[in-house]
N, C-alpha and C positions, 0 to 999 in steps of 0.2 A: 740512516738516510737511504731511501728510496730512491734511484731514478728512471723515469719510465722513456726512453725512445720509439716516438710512433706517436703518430696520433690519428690513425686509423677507428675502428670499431673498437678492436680488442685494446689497441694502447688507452684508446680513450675507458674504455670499461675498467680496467687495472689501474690505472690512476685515480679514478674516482674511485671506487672501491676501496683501495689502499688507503687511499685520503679520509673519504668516512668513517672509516675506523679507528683511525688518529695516527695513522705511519706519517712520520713525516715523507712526505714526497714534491720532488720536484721532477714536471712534465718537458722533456724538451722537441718545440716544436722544429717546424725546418724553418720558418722566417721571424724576420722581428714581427711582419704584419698577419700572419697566423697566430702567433703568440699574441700579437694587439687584440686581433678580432676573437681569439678566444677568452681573454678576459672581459672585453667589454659586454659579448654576449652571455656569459656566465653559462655556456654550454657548447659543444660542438658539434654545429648544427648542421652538419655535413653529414658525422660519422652518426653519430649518438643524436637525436634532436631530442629533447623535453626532458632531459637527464642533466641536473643541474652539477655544475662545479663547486666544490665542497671550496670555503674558502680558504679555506690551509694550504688549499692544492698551490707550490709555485710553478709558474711557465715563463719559461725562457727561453732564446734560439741561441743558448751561448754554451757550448758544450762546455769550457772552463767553468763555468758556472755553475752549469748542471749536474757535473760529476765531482763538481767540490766535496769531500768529505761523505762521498757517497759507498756504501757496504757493500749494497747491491744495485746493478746497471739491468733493466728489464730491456731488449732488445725488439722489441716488438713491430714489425717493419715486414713487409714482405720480402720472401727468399730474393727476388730478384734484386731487390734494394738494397737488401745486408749487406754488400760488399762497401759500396759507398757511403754506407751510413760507418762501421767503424772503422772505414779509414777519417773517417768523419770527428769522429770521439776520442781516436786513437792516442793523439799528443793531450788530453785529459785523463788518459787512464792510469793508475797506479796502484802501488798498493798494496793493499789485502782486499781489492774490488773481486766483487765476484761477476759477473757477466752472464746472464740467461738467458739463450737464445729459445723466444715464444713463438718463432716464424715455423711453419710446418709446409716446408720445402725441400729441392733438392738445385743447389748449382747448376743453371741450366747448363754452361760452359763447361764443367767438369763433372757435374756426379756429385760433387760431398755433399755433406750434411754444414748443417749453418755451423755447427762447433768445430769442424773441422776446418771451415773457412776461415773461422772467427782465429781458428790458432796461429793459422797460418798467414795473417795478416800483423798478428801480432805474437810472435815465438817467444817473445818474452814472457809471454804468463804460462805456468805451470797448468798443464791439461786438468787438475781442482778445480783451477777457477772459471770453468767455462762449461756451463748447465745447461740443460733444455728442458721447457716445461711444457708437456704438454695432455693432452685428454680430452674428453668431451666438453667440451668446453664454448658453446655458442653462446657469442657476446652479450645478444641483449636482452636474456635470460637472466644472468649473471647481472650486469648492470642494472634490472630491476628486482635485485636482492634475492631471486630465487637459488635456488641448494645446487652445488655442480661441486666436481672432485677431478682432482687431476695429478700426473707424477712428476714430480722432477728430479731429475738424473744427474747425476755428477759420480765424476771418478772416485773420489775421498768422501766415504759416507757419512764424516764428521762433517765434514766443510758441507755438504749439503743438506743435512740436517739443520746446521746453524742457519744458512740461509733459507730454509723452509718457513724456521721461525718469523722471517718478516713477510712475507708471502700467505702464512695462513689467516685464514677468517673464521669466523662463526660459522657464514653459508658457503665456504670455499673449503672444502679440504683439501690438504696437499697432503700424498703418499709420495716414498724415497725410491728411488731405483740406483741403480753402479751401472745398468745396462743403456749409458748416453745413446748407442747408435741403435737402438733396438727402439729405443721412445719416438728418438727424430723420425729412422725410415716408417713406424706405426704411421705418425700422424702426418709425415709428407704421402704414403701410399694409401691411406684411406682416402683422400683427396680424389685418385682416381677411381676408383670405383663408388666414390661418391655420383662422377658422371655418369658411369654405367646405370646404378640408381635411377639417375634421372632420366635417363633414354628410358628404363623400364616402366617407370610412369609415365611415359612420355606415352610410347605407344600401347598402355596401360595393355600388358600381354601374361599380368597378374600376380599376387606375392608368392606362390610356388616359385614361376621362374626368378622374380624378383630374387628371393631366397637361396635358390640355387646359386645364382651367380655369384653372389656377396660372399658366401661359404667358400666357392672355388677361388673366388677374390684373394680371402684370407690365405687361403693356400699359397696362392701365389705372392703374398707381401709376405709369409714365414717364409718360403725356399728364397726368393732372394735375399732377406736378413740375415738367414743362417749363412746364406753363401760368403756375404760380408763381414760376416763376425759377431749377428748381435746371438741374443737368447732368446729359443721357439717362444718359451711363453711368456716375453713380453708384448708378443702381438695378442693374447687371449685377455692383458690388461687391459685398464685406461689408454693408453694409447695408441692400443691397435683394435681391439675391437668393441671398445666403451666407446673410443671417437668416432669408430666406423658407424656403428650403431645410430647416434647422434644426429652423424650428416648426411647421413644416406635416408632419413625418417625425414628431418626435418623441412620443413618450406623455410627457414632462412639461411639451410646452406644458398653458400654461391654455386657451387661444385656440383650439386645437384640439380640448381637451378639451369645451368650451363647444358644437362643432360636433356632436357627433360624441352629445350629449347631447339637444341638438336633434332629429337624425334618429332617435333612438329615442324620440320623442315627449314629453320632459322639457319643462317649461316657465321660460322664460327665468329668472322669477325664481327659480324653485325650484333651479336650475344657480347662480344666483348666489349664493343665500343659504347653500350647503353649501359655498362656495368661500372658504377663508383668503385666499389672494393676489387680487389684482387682475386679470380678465381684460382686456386694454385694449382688445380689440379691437371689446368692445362700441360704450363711447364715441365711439371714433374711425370707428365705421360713419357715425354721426349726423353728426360733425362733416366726412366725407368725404363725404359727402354732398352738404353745404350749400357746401361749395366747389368743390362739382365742378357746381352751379346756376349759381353766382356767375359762373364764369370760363365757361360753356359747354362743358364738358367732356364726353365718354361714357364713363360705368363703368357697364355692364347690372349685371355681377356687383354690383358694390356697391351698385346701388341695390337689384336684387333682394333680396340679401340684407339689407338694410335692412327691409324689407315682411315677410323671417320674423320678424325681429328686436324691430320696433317696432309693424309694421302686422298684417293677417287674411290673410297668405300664409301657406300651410303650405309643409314641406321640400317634400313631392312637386307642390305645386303650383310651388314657384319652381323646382324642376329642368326641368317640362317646359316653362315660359316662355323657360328660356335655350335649351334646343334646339331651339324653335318659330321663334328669331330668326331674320329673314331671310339668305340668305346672304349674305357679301359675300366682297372681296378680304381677304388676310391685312396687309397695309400700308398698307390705308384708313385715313383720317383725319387729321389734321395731321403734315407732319414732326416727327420728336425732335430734330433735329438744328440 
């Protein structure tokens, strides 16, 4: 058994997905009347609209219920909401559950990663049983049956291998990682530099510089990873530079859309408040930040773009700050390796 938490874009895309293929799974929403009105409409026509609910699919707002006799718990909710959602699930968990956090975030309050929250809300489960999957992975691509690949991470290569097995598709592949913090900080830091992305089509200033930045990008989400403990080249996977790839191309990131809203002179909140889903790249600008202080790290990009974001930089004035940068070599700064 399957259970999916979230009924966002991507919770809604993984449950039906799952479900069409004949997993058993059970969706759980946040209310009885969410759960009402997505049965009645046989779709979710908020997140997903014209994408029908397979009838296998169950939905319930009763996490006892939902995590009855469940293998694997899909976590799918954005970073800012994980905290409340598994204290939310928490007195239904047990077990040999395994737990997989799909949110590609960072604590805006602390820093961690969603598996490290997820532990510390509940010390009782063995760091095995707390996954993260993530990769290129844009929802409603995927929901309309097209080919996407992504990893999931877990400590014990068995244990996540076994759970890979309910998780795989025909048009989904799932590859394995050991390296949990190295997949989260991929897919929580391509997020920002998704914005930058979209500031560079914003003031369409062309894919040279485009390309430039996202290369320097990279650099800077490997020297923090490594600083943190993950491995250099989990950011050259799926989930550091397959998903960068991804959202920084695509017109359905949020992340890049948020950029790209920016260099046409929209104001932060105003971008956010006409926006249904969650851009996370905001957040995780603040919280990339504060860890890249902590550990003495250099991210120009990400602080710059922090100061549009939070401070009195405008787009044109943090463009010309990063090209004012002094030169240097192209492999200065600490080993990755």
């Amino acid at each position: 058994m399957i259970t999916v938490v979230g009924t966002g874009t991507w919770g809604s895309t993984l449950a039906v997905q799952l479900a069409q293929a004949g997993r058993p799974v059970r969706w759980l929403a946040r209310t009885e009347d969410e759960a009402r009105q997505l049965r009645r409409q046989g779709e979710n026509r908020r997140f997903l609209p014209d994408i029908s609910l397979p009838s296998g699919l169950e939905i319930t707002c009763d996490p006892l219920a939902a995590l009855a006799g469940s293998d694997v718990v899909l976590l799918v909710v954005p970073s800012e909401a994980m905290r409340r959602n598994v204290r939310w699930i928490a007195p239904a968990v047990g077990g040999e559950m395994v737990l997989v956090s799909a949110a590609k975030g960072l604590d805006i309050a602390t820093g961690q990663t969603m598996s490290a929250l997820i532990r510390e809300e509940m010390p009782q489960l063995p760091p095995s049983s707390v996954l993260a999957l993530s990769g290129p992975n844009l929802a409603r691509e995927i929901a309309k049956g097209q080919p996407a690949a992504a990893v999931l991470a877990g400590a014990d290569s068995e244990r996540t291998r076994a759970a890979r097995a309910h998780l795989m598709l025909p048009r989904f592949r799932v590859y394995t990682s050991t390296d949990v913090l190295g997949v989260e900080l991929g897919g929580a830091l391509k997020n920002v530099m998704a914005i930058v992305a979209g500031i560079c089509d914003g003031l369409r200033i062309g894919d040279n510089a485009k390309a430039a930045l996202l290369t320097r990008g990279v650099a800077e989400m490997t020297r923090l990873g490594v600083a943190m403990g993950a491995q250099p080249l989990t950011f050259a996977g799926l989930a550091g530079l397959g998903d960068l790839m991804a959202t920084c191309a695509s017109r359905q990131s949020r992340n890049r859309f948020v950029g790209e809203q920016l260099a046409q002179g929209r104001t932060l909140d105003t971008i956010l408040e006409n926006m249904d889903n969650v851009a996370e790249g905001v957040p995780t600008t603040r919280a990339a930040v504060r860890l890249a202080a902590q550990r003495g790290v250099e991210m120009p990009i990400t602080e710059v773009l922090y100061e549009v974001l939070f401070g009195q930089t405008t787009v044109a004035q943090a463009t010309v700050e990063l090209l004012e940068r002094a030169p240097r070599d192209e492999l200065d700064g600490p080993p990755l390796a």
